[in-house]
C-alpha positions as CSV (number, residue, x, y, z in Angstrom):
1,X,-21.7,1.5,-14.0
2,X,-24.5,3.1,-13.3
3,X,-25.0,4.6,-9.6
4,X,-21.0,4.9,-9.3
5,X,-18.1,7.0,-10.4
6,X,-15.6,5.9,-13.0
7,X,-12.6,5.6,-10.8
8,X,-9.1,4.1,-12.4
9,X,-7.9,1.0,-10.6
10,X,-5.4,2.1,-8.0
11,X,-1.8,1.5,-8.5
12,X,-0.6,2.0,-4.8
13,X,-2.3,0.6,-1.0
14,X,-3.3,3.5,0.2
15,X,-5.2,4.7,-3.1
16,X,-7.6,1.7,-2.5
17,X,-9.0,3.5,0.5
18,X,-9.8,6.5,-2.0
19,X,-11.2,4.3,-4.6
20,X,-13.7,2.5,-1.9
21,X,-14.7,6.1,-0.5
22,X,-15.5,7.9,-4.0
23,X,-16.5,4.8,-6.2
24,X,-20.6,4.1,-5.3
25,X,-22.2,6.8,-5.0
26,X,-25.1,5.7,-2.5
27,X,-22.7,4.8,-0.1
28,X,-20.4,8.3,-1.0
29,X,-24.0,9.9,0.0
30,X,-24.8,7.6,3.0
31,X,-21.6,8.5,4.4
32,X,-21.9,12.2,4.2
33,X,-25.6,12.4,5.5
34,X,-24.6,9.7,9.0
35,X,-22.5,12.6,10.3
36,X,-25.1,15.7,9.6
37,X,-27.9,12.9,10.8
38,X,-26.0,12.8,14.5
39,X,-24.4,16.2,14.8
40,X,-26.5,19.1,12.8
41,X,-30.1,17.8,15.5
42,X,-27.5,18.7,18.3
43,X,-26.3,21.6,17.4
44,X,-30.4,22.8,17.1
45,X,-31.2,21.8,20.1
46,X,-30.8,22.9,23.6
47,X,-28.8,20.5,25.0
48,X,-25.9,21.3,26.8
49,X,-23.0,22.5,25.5
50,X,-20.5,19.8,27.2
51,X,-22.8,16.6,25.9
52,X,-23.1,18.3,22.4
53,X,-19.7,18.1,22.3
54,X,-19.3,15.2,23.3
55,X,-21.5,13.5,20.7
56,X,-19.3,15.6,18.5
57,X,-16.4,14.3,19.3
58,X,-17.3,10.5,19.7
59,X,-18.5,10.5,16.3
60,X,-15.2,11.1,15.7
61,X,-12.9,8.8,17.8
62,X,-15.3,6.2,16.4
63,X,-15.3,6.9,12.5
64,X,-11.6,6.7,12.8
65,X,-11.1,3.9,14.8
66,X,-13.1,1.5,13.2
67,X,-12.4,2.6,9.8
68,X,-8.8,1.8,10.0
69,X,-8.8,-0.8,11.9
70,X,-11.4,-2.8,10.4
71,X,-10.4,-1.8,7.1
72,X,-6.4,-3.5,7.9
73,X,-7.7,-6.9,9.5
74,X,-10.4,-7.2,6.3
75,X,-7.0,-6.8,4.1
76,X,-5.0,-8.8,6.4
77,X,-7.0,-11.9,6.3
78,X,-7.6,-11.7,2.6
79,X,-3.7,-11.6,2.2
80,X,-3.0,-8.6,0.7
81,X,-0.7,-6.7,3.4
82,X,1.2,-10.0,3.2
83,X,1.5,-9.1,-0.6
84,X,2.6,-5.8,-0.1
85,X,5.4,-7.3,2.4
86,X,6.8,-8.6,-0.9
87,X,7.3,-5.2,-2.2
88,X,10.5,-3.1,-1.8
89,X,8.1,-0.6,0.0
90,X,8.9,0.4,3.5
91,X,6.2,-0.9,6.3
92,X,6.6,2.3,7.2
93,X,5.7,4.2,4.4
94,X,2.9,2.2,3.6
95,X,1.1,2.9,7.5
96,X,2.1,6.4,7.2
97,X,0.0,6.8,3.6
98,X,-2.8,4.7,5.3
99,X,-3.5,6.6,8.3
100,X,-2.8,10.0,6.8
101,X,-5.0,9.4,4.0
102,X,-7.8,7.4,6.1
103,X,-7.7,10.6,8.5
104,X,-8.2,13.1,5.8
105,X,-11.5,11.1,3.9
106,X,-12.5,10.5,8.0
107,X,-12.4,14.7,8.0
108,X,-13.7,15.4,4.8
109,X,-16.6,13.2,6.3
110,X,-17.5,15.2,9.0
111,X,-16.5,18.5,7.3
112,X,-20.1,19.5,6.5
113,X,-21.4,18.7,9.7
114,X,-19.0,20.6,11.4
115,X,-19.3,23.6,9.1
116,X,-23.0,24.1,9.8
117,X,-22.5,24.0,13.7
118,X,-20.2,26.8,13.2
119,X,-22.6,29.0,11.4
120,X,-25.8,27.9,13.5
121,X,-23.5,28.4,16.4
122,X,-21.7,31.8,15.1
123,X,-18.6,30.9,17.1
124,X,-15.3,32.9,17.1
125,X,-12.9,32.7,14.0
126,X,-10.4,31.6,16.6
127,X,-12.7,28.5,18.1
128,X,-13.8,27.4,14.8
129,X,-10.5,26.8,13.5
130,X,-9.1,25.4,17.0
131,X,-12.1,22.9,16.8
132,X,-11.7,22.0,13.2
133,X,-8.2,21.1,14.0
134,X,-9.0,19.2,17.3
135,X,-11.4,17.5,15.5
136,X,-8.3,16.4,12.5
137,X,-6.3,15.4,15.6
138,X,-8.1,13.6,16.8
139,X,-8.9,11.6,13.5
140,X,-5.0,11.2,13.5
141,X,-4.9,9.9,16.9
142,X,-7.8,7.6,16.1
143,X,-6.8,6.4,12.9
144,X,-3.3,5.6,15.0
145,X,-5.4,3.3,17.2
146,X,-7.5,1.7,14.6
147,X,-3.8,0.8,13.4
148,X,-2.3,-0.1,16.1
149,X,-5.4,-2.3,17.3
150,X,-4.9,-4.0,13.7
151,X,-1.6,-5.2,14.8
152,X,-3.4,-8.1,17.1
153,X,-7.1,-8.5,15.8
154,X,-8.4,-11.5,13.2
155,X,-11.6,-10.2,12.8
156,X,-13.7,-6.7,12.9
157,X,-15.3,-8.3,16.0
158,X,-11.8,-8.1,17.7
159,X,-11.8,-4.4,16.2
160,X,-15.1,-3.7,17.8
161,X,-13.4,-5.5,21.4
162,X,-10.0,-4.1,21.6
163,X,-11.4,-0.3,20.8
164,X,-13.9,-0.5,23.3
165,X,-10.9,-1.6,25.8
166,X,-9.0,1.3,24.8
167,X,-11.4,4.2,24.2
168,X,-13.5,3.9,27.1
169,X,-11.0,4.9,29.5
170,X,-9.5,7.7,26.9
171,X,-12.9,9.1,26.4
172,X,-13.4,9.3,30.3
173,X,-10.2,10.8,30.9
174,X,-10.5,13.2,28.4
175,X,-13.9,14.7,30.5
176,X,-16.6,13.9,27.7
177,X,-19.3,13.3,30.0
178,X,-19.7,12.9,34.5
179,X,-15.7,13.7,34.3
180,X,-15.5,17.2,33.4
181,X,-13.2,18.5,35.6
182,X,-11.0,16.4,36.7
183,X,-8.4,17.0,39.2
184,X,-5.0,15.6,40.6
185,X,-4.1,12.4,38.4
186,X,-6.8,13.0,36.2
187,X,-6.3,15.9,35.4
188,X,-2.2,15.3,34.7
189,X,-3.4,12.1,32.3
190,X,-5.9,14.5,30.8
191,X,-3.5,16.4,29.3
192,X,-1.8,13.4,27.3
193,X,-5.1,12.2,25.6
194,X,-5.5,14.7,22.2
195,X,-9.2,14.2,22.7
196,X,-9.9,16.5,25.3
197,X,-8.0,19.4,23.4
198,X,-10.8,19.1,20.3
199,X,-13.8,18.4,23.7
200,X,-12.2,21.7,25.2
201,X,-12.4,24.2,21.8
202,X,-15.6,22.4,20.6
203,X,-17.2,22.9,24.3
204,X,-16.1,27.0,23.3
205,X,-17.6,26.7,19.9
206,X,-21.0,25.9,21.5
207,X,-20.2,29.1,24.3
208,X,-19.0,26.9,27.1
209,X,-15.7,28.7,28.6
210,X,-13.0,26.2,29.6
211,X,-9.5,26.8,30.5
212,X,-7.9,25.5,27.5
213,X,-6.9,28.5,25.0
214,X,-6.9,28.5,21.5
215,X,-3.1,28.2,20.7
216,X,-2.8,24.9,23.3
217,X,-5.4,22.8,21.1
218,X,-3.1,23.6,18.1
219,X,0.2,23.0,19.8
220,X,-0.2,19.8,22.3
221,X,-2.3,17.5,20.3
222,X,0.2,17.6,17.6
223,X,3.2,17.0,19.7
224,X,0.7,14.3,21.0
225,X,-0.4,12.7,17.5
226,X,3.5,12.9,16.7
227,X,4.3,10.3,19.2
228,X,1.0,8.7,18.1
229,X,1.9,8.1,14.6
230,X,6.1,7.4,15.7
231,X,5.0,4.2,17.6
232,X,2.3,3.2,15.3
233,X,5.0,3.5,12.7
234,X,7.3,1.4,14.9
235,X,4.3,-1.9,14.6
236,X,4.2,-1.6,10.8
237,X,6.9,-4.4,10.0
238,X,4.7,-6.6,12.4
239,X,1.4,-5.3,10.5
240,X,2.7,-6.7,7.0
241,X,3.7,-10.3,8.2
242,X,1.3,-13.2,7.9
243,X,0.2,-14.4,11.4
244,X,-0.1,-17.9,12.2
């Protein structure tokens, strides 16, 4: 077909997800271009460096939540997670290939943007590749919540509700914007929330010092995601039955 990529029809759940992503190419190209659209005019201009990373980094807590989560309820009110209850797959197995899979095509996304901030920015080695993998953990993390979110919505609408609910609070916390150095509390629940890890090494990518170094961005949000992706895994039996 013209305007689209001759793609195989996929023979496993998460393979669908691939086959949506790289099958039309108007909307391959569309979703490239959104990311460098929002992120390459910050990282020319002269805003500050703690509200270009911000922007940053809510691009990417909301290309991961949404995607997964609306992507589950479409599927679960058409019936096909039901379908795959049926299988002798694991649940588990299934949510696992799902949100690792939707959290890779969510990076690859974003990849380009990214790599021209590095080189218009000419950060350190060390920042580049503590951002880079901030930024993948926190695709993780939101991918988890899209999941998770999935577990109790009928309709992207409820997507679109229950995220708000959630990230709001998260995205506070984690000192994207008036909270940027939090104290006491806030500061303690600050350290739980993988998002401020990739806010922290992107803030040093655009030559804002914080206190974070290089090696905790690595080494907490994946102990972090790891719990993530444990409970989320714990919800996927519920995920595949048929609600009422």
């Amino acid at each position: 077909m013209k305007g689209s990529f001759r793609i195989n029809p996929p023979d496993a759940y998460w393979k669908k997800d691939v086959v949506l992503f790289f099958s039309k190419r108007i909307a391959l190209i569309i979703k490239f271009v959104y990311p460098l659209a929002l992120i390459v005019p910050i990282a020319v201009s002269d805003i500050p460096p703690q509200y270009a990373a911000a922007v940053i980094g809510i691009v990417a807590i909301m290309a991961g939540t949404f995607g997964a989560g609306e992507s589950l309820t479409i599927d679960l009110n058409d019936g096909i997670l039901a379908r795959l209850a049926l299988t002798p797959l694991s649940p588990r197995r299934i949510v696992f290939e799902v949100l690792a899979v939707n959290a890779v095509l969510d990076f690859l996304q974003l990849l380009p943007a990214l790599l021209i901030v590095y080189v218009l920015q000419a950060a350190p080695v060390v920042w580049v590749l503590a951002a880079t993998f901030g930024v993948f953990a926190t695709l993780v993390a939101a991918n988890a919540i899209g999941i998770f979110i999935a577990n109790f919505t009928t309709s992207p609408a409820d997507v679109l509700l229950f995220a708000t609910a959630i990230l709001f609070p998260l995205i506070y916390v984690s000192g994207f914007f008036r909270n940027q150095n939090p104290t006491g509390l806030l500061e303690t629940l600050r350290g739980f929330v993988p998002f401020a890890y990739m806010n922290d090494a992107l803030k040093s990518v655009f030559g804002l010092a914080t206190k974070t170094a290089p090696l905790e961005v690595f080494l907490y949000p994946t102990l972090i995601c790891g719990v993530l992706v444990a409970a989320v895994l714990f919800t996927a039996p519920r995920l595949l039955t048929v609600r009422a």
